[in-house]
PLY file of the C-alpha trace (Angstrom):
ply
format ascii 1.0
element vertex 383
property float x
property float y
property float z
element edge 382
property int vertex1
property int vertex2
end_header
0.00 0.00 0.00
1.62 3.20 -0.99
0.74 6.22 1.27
-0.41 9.44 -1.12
-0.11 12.66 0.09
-1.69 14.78 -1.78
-1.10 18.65 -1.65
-3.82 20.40 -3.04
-6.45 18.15 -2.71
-9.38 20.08 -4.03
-7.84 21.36 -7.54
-8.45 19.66 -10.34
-5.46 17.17 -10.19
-5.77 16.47 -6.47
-9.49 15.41 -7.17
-8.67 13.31 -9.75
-5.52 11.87 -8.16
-8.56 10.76 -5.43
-10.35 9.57 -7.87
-7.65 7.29 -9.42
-7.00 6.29 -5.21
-10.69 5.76 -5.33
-10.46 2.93 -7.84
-7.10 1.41 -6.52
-7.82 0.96 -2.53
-5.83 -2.03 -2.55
-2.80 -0.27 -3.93
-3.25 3.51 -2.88
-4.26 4.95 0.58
-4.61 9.17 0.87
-2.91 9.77 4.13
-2.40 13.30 3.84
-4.73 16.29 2.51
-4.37 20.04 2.21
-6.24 22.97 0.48
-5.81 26.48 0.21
-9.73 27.49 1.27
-12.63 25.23 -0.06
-13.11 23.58 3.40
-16.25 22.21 2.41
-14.77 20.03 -0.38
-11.78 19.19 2.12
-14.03 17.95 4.72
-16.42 16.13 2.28
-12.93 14.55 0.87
-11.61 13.50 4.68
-14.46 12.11 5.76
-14.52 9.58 2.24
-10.74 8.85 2.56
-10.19 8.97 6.29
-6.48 10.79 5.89
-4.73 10.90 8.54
-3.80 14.71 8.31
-5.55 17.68 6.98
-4.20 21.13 6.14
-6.54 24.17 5.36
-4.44 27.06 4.76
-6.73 29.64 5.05
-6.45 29.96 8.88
-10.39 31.34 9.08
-11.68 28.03 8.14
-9.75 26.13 10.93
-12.14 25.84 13.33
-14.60 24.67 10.77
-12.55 21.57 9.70
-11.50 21.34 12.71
-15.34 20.97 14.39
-16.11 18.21 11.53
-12.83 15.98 11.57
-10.67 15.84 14.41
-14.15 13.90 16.48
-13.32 11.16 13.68
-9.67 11.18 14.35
-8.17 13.02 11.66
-5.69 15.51 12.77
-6.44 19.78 11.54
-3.59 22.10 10.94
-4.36 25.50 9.59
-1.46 28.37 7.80
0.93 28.33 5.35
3.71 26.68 7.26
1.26 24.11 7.76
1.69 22.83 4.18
5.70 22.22 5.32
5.59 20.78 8.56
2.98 18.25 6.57
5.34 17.63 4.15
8.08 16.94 6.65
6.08 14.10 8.14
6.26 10.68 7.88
2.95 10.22 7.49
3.07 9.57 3.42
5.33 7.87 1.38
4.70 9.84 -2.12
3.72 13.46 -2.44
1.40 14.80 -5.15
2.30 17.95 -5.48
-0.64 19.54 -7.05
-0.36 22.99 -5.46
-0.99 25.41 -7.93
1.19 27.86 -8.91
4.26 29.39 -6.27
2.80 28.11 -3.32
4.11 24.74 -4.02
7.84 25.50 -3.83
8.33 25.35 -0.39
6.25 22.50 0.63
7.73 20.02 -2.46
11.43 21.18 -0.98
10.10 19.79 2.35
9.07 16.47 1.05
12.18 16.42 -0.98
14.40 17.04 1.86
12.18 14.51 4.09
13.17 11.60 1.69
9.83 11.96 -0.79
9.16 10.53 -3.80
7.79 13.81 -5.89
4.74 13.74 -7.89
5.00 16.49 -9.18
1.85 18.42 -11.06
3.21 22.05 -10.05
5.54 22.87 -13.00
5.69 26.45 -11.35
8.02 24.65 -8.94
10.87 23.77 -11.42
10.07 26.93 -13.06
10.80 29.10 -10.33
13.41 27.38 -9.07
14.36 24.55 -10.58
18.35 24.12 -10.18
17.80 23.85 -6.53
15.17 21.56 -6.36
16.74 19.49 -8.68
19.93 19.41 -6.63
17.59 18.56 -3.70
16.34 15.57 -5.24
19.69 14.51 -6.16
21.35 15.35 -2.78
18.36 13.03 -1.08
18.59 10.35 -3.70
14.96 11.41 -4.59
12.60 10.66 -7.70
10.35 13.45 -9.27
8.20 11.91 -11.46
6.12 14.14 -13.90
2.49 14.45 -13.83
1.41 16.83 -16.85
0.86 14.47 -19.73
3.66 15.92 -21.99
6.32 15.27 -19.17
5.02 12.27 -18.54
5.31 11.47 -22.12
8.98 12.07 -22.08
9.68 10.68 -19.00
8.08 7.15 -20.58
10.01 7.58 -24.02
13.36 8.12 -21.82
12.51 4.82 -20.09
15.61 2.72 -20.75
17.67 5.05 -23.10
20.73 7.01 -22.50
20.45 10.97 -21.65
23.31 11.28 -23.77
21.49 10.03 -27.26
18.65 12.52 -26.75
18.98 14.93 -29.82
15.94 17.31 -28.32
12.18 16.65 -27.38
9.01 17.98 -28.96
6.53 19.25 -26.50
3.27 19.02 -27.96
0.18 21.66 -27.71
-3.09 21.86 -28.71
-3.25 25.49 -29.09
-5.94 26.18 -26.56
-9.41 27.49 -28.10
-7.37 30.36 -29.83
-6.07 28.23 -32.55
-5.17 30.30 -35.49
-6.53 33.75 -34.18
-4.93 37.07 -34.47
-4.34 40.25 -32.17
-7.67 41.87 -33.43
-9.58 39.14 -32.17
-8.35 38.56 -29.06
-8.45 41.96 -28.12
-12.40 41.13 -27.56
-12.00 37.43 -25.66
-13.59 37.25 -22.19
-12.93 35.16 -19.14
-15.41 32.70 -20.40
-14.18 32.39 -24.17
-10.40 31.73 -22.58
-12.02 28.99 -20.27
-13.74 26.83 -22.73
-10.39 24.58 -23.70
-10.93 22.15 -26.49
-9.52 19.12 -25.26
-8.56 19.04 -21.72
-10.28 19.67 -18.10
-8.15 21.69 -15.95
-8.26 24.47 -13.49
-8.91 28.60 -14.40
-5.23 29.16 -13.75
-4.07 26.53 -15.84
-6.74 27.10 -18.87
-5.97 30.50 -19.41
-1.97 30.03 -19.26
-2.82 27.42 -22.16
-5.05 29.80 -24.04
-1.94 32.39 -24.11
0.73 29.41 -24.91
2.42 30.43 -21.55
1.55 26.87 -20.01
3.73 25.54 -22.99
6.26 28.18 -22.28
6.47 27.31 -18.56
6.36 23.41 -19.65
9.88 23.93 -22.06
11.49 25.83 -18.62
10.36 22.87 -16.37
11.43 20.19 -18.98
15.00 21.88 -19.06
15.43 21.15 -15.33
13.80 17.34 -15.00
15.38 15.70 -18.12
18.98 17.84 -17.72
18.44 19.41 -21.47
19.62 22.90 -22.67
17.16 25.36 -24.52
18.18 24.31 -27.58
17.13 21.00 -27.02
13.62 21.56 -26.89
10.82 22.34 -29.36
7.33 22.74 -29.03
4.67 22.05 -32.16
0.81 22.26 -31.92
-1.08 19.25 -32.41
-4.83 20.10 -31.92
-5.91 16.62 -31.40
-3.74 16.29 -28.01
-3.61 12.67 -29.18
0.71 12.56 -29.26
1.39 13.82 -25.65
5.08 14.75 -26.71
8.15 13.33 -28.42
11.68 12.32 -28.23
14.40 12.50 -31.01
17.20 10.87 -30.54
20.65 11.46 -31.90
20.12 9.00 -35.21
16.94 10.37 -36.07
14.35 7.80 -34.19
11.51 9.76 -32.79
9.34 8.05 -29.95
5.76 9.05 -29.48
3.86 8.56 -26.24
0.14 8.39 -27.44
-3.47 7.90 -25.93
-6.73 9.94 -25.12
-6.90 13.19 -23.42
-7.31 12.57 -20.01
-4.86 13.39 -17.26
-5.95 10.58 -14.85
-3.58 8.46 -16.95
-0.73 10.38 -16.09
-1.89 10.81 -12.61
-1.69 6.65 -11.91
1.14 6.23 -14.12
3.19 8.65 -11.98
1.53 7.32 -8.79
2.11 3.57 -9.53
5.55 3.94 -11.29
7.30 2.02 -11.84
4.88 -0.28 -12.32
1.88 0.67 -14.74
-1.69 -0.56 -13.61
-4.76 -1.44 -15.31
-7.92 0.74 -15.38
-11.18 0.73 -17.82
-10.13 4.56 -19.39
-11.20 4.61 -22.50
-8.68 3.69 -25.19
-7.65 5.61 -28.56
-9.17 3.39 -31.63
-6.83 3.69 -34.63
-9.68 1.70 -36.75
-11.46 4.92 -36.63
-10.73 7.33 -39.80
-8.90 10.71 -37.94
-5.74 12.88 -38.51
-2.98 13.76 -36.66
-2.01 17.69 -37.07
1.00 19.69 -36.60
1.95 23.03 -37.71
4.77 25.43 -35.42
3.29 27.85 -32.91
2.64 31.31 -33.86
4.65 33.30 -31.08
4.34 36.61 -32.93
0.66 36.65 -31.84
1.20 34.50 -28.80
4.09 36.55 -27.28
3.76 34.44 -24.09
5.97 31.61 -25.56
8.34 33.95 -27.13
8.63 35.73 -23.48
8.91 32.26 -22.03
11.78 31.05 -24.62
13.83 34.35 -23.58
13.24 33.40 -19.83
14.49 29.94 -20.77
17.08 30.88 -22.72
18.95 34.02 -19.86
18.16 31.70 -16.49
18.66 32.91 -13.67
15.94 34.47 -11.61
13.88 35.55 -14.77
11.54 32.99 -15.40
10.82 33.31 -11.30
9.98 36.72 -12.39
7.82 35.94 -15.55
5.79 33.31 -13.44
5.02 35.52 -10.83
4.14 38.34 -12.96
1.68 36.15 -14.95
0.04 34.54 -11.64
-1.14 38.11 -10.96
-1.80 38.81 -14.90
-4.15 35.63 -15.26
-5.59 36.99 -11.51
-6.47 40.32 -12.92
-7.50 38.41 -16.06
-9.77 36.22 -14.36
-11.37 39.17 -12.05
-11.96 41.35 -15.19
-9.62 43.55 -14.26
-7.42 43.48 -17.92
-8.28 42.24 -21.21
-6.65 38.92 -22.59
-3.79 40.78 -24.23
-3.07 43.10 -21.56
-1.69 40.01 -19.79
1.23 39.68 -21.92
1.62 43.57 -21.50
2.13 42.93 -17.67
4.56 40.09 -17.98
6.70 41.76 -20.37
6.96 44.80 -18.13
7.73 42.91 -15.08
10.91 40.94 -16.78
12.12 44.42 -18.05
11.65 46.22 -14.82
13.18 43.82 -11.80
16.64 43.66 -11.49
18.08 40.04 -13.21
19.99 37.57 -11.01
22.23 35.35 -12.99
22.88 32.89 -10.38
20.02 33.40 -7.33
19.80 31.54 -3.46
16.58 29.93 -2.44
15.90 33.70 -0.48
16.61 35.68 -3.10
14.32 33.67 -5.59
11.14 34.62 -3.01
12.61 38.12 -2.87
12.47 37.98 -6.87
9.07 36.60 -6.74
7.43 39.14 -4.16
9.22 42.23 -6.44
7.13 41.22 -9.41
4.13 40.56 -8.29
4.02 43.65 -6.60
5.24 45.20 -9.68
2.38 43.73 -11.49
-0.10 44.34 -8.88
0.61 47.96 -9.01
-0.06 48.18 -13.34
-3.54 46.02 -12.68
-4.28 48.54 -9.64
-5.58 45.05 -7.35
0 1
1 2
2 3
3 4
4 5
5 6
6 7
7 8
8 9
9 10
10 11
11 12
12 13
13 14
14 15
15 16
16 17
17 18
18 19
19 20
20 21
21 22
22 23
23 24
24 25
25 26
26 27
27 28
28 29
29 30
30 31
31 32
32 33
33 34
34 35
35 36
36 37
37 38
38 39
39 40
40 41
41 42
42 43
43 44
44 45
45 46
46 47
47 48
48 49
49 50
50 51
51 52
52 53
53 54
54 55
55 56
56 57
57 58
58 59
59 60
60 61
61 62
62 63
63 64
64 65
65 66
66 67
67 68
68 69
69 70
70 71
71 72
72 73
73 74
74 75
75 76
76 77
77 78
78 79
79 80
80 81
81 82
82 83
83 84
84 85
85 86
86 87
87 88
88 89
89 90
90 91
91 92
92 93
93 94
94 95
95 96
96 97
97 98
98 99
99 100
100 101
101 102
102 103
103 104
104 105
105 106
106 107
107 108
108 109
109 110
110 111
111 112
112 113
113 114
114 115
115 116
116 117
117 118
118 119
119 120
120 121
121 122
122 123
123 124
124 125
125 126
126 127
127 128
128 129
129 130
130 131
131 132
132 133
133 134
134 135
135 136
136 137
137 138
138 139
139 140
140 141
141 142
142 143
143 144
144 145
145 146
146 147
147 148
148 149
149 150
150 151
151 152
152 153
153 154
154 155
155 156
156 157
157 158
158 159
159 160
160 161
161 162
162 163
163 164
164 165
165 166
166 167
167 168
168 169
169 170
170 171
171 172
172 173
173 174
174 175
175 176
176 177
177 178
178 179
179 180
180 181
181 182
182 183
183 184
184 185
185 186
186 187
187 188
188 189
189 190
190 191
191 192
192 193
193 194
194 195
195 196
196 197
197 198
198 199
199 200
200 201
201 202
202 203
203 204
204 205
205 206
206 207
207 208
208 209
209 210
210 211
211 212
212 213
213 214
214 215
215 216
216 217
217 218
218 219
219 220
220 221
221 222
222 223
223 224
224 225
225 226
226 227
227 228
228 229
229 230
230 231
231 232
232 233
233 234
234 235
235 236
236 237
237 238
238 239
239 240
240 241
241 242
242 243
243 244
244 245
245 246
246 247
247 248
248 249
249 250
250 251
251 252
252 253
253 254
254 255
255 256
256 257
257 258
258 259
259 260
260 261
261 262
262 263
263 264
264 265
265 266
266 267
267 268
268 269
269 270
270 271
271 272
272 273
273 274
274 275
275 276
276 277
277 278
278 279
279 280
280 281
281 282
282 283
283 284
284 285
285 286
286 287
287 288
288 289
289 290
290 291
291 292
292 293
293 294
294 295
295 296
296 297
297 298
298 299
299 300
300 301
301 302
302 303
303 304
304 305
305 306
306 307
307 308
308 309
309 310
310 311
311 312
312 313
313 314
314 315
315 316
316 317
317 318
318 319
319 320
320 321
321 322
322 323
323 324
324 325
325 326
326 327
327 328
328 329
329 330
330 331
331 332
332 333
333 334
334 335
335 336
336 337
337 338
338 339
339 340
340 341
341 342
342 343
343 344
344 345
345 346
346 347
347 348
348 349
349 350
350 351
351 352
352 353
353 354
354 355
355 356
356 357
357 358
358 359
359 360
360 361
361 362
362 363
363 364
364 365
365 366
366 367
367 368
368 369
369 370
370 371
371 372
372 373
373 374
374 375
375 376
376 377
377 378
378 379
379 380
380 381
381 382
């Protein structure tokens, strides 16, 4: 029985990482729980799978969970340093960290430095900071193990070959529900065109980064850090269908695919159960069925996300910690109708021009980095 904790238990990966628990009792037990502030949903989750630890982070909902659970035994911490002293338990044995956005660095570096095996869902993690914990994993003999499907399909095409025959890998997008549009349109789009993605089921945060290409952009930064590659090495194509996950060529030319249906419980259990892979009833890709396979290169002259993402890949250091957390508050102000879709890029841009770069940054000065933009950004949205 492997012991799940799972950080950020009522987003969208966290409830389907419960679901995939759900259908695996035998194999799977959650053992640890935590949300930011839907304390309803976190109760209604303890009291199905019985964890042995809950963490609600907004500290005014304590003594809510607290009233429901700890009469059934389950133990209630409330705060942000609640999510670390979790993590530094020994109450689970792998960590899904599915914490969205900055918020996940510090607890993954405690379950890293506690011995964890990393699920890791929160790309914003390796993004911000991802030569440290990298070395972190390394120093504590650690495995992160990807949970967005195009990671995951690399990680499963690098299953038995040598880093060094890697030529570069092709992260695959499906363009988000923008496909194809220019400037003048998407001057007009609203919260609710940007949420309607074609293919996949994810949180706000994470829809609208893919409807502005910046979830691929952050995707290339986080692939430099957990397969060791340099910018170079990595190329991203749209493929509408979201069939092909992602790709690997390797240094004569073979390219291996990782294929199947949309649907990120696969890469959930397949990160959860590695390195074993266990069956389930998901429903399977039928290649009897007449259907194309698309790919054409991104447009980053109208998506200037990617292209801002590429240059934060490309100069290091504390930038892309600075382009994250200026587009956290963009998609915020997005989100709250407080900017238009385009305006976002706007924002982003002007935060990685305006803070001061760091070329080689400590753990402290990467939070310093982070608070300096989004204050920066706050101030141009007026929140």
């Amino acid at each position: 029985m492997k012991r799940i904790g799972i950080f950020g238990s009522t987003g969208s990966i966290g409830k389907q990482a419960l679901e995939v628990i759900a259908e695996n009792r035998d194999t799977f037990s959650a053992t640890i729980l935590t949300a930011h502030s839907n304390h309803d949903l976190l109760i209604e989750q303890a009291l199905l799978f019985q964890p042995a630890l809950v963490v609600i982070v907004d500290e005014a909902k304590y003594g809510a969970v607290r009233e429901v659970l700890e009469p059934k035994g389950i133990k209630v911490l409330a705060g942000e340093a609640a999510l670390e002293e979790a993590a530094a338990t020994d109450l689970y044995d792998m960590m899904m960290a599915a914490i969205v956005g900055f918020a996940g660095l510090r607890p993954t570096l405690a379950g890293i430095r506690t011995g964890k095996q990393i699920a890791l869902a929160n790309k914003e993690t390796l993004v911000v900071a991802g030569d440290i914990v990298m070395k972190e994993a390394a120093k504590n003999n650690v495995s992160v193990i990807p949970v967005d499907s195009e990671h995951s399909a690399i990680f499963q095409c690098l299953v038995g070959e040598s880093d060094s025959e890697v030529e570069k890998i092709i992260l695959t997008a499906s363009g988000g529900p923008f496909l194809g549009r220019k400037p003048n349109f998407l001057v007009n789009v609203k919260r609710e065109h940007a949420l309607q993605h074609p293919n996949w089921n994810m949180g706000a945060k994470i829809t609208i980064d893919s409807s502005t290409l910046m979830n691929k952009g952050l995707e290339m930064i986080e692939a430099k850090w957990l397969f060791n590659l340099h910018a170079s090495q990595i190329q991203v194509v749209i493929h509408p269908q979201s069939i092909i996950h992602s790709m690997v060529q390797f240094v004569d030319g073979s390219i291996k695919a990782q294929m199947g249906l949309p649907d990120m419980k696969l890469p959930i259990q397949f990160a959860m159960g590695y390195p074993g892979r266990i069956a389930n009833a998901f429903p399977r890709y039928d290649f009897t069925r007449s259907a194309q396979l698309n790919f054409e290169p991104p447009d980053i002259r109208t998506f200037r996300n990617l292209a801002l993402s590429i240059e934060a890949l490309e100069k290091g250091g504390n930038l892309p910690c600075v382009m994250n957390a200026a587009n956290e508050i963009a998609v915020y102000g997005f989100l709250k109708n407080r900017i238009g879709f385009l305006d976002m890029t706007e924002v982003i841009e002007q935060a990685m021009n305006k803070i001061s770069f760091i070329e080689k940054p400590t753990l402290e000065e990467y939070f310093e980095s982070d608070a300096e933009a989004r204050n920066f950004a706050a101030s141009l949205i007026r929140i």
